[in-house]
C-alpha positions as CSV (number, residue, x, y, z in Angstrom):
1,X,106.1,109.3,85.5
2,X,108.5,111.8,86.7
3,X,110.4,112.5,89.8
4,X,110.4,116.0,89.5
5,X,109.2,118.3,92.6
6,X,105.5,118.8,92.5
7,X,104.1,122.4,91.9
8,X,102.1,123.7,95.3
9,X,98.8,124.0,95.8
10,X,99.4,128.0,94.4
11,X,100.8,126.9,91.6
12,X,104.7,128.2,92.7
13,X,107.5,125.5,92.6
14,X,108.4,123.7,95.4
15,X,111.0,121.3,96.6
16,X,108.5,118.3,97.7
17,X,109.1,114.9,96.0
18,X,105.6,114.0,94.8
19,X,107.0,110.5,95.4
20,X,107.8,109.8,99.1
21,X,111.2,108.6,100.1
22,X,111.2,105.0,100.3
23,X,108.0,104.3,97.8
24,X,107.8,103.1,94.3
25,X,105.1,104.7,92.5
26,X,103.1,102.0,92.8
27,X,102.0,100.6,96.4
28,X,99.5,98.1,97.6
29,X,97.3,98.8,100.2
30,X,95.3,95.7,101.6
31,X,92.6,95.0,103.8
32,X,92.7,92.2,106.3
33,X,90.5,91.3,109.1
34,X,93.5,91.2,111.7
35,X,96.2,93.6,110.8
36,X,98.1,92.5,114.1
37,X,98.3,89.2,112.9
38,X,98.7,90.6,109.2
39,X,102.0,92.4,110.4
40,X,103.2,89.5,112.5
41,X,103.1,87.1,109.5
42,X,104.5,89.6,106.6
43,X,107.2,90.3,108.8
44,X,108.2,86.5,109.9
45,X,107.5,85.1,106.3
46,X,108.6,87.8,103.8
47,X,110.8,89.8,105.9
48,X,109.3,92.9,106.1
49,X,109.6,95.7,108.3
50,X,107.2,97.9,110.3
51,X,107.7,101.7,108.9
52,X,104.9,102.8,110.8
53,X,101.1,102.3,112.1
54,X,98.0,103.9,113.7
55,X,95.7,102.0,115.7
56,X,92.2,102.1,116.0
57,X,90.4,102.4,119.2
58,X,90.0,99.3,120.3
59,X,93.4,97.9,119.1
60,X,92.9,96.8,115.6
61,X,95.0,98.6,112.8
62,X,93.3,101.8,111.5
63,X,97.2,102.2,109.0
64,X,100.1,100.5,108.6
65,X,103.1,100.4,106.0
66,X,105.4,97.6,106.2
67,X,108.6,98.0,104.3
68,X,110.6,94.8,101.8
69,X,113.7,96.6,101.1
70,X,112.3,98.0,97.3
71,X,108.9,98.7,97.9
72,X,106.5,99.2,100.8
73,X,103.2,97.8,101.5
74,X,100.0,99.8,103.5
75,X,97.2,97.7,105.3
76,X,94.2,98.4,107.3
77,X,91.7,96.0,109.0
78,X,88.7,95.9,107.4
79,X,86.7,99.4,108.0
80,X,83.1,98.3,106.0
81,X,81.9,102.2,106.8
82,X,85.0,103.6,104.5
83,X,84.2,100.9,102.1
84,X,87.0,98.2,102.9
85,X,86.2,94.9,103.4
86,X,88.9,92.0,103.9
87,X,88.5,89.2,101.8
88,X,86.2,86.6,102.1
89,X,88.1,83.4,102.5
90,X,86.9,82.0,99.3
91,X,90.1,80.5,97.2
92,X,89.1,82.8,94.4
93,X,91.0,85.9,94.1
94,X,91.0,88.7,92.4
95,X,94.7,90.3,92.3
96,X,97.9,89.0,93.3
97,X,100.8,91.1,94.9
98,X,103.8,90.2,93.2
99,X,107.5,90.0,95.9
100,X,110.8,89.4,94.4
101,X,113.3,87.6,96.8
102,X,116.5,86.1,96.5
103,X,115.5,82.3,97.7
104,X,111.8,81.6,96.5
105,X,111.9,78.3,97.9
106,X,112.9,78.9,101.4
107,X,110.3,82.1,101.5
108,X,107.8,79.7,100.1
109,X,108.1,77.3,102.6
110,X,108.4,79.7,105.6
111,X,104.9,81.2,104.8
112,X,103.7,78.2,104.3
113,X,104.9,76.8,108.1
114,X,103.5,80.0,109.0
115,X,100.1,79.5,107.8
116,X,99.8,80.0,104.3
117,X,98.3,77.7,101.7
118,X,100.4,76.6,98.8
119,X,98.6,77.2,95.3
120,X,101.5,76.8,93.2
121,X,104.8,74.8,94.3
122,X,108.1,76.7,93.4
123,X,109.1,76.3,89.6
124,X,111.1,77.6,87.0
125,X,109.3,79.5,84.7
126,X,110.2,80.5,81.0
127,X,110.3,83.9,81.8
128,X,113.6,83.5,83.8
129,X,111.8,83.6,87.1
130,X,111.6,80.6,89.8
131,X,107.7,81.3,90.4
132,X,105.7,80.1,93.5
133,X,102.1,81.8,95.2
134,X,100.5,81.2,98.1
135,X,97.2,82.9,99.5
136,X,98.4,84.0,103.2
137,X,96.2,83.3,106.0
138,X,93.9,86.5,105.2
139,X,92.6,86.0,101.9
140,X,95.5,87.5,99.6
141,X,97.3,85.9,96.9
142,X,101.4,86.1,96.4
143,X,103.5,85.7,93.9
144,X,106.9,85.2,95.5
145,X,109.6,84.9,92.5
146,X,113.6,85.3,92.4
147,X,115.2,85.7,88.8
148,X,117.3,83.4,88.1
149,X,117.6,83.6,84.4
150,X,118.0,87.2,82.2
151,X,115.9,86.2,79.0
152,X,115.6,88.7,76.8
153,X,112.3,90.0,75.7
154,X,112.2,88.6,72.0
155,X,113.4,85.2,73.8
156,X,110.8,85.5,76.4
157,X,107.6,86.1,73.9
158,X,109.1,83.0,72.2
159,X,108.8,81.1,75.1
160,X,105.8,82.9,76.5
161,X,104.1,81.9,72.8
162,X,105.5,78.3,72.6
163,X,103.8,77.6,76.5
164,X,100.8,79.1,75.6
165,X,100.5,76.3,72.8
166,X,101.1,73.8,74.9
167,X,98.2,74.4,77.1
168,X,99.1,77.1,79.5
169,X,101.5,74.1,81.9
């Protein structure tokens, strides 16, 4: 990945940052079946900050992007005719959206108060992070983690290899 300008639609150089200031190159977008509420909770749990937001018609969230101080986040309720759908509310999911904090526990509790269900209880992992997830109140699963080890990486795939032995617990 580069940073450099991206060329114009002509072909000519230009002075545009292909990545936006304030993104990563990588940024989630979710669906949820009550952005309001979505916003209310990311903010009060995680911290987060409204960048911006479009509504739709009748209220409901056609965009938003929520920033956590390294990264940003975009969300929509669901919109079935462009093809998003919000989860289903099974306890099966398919991704997780991974936010490093400086205090995993106290995060962890928070969005649990504020409505989310604990899947995993806040731990030290042999990777060097303190590890917890929850599934929020609209389907999607978080992996909240604060490092509080530096492992290197030929320690880590020892560890990594030596918990996989012992049954993956």
């Amino acid at each position: 990945m580069t940073d450099a300008p991206a060329p114009s639609t002509d072909g000519t150089p230009t002075s545009v940052r292909p990545v936006p200031e304030g993104y990563t190159s990588l940024t989630p977008f979710l669906c949820v079946a009550d952005g309001n509420a979505a916003i209310d909770f990311y903010s009060r749990a995680f911290g987060a900050t409204l960048v911006s937001r479009m509504d739709l018609p009748g209220g409901g969230v056609a965009h938003a992007e929520l920033d956590f101080g390294q990264g940003r986040l975009q969300l929509s309720d669901a919109m079935p005719d462009f093809g998003l759908v919000a989860p289903s509310g099974e306890d099966r999911v398919s991704q997780s959206t991974c936010l490093y904090l400086a205090d995993v526990d106290a995060v962890t509790a928070r969005a649990v108060e504020l409505g989310a269900t604990l899947r995993e209880a806040p731990a030290t992992f042999v990777t060097g992070d303190r590890f917890a997830s929850v599934l929020d109140p609209f389907g999607h699963r978080w992996a909240i983690m604060t490092r509080v080890e530096d492992v290197p990486p030929e320690e880590q795939e020892r560890r990594l290899a030596e918990w996989a032995e012992t049954g993956l617990g």
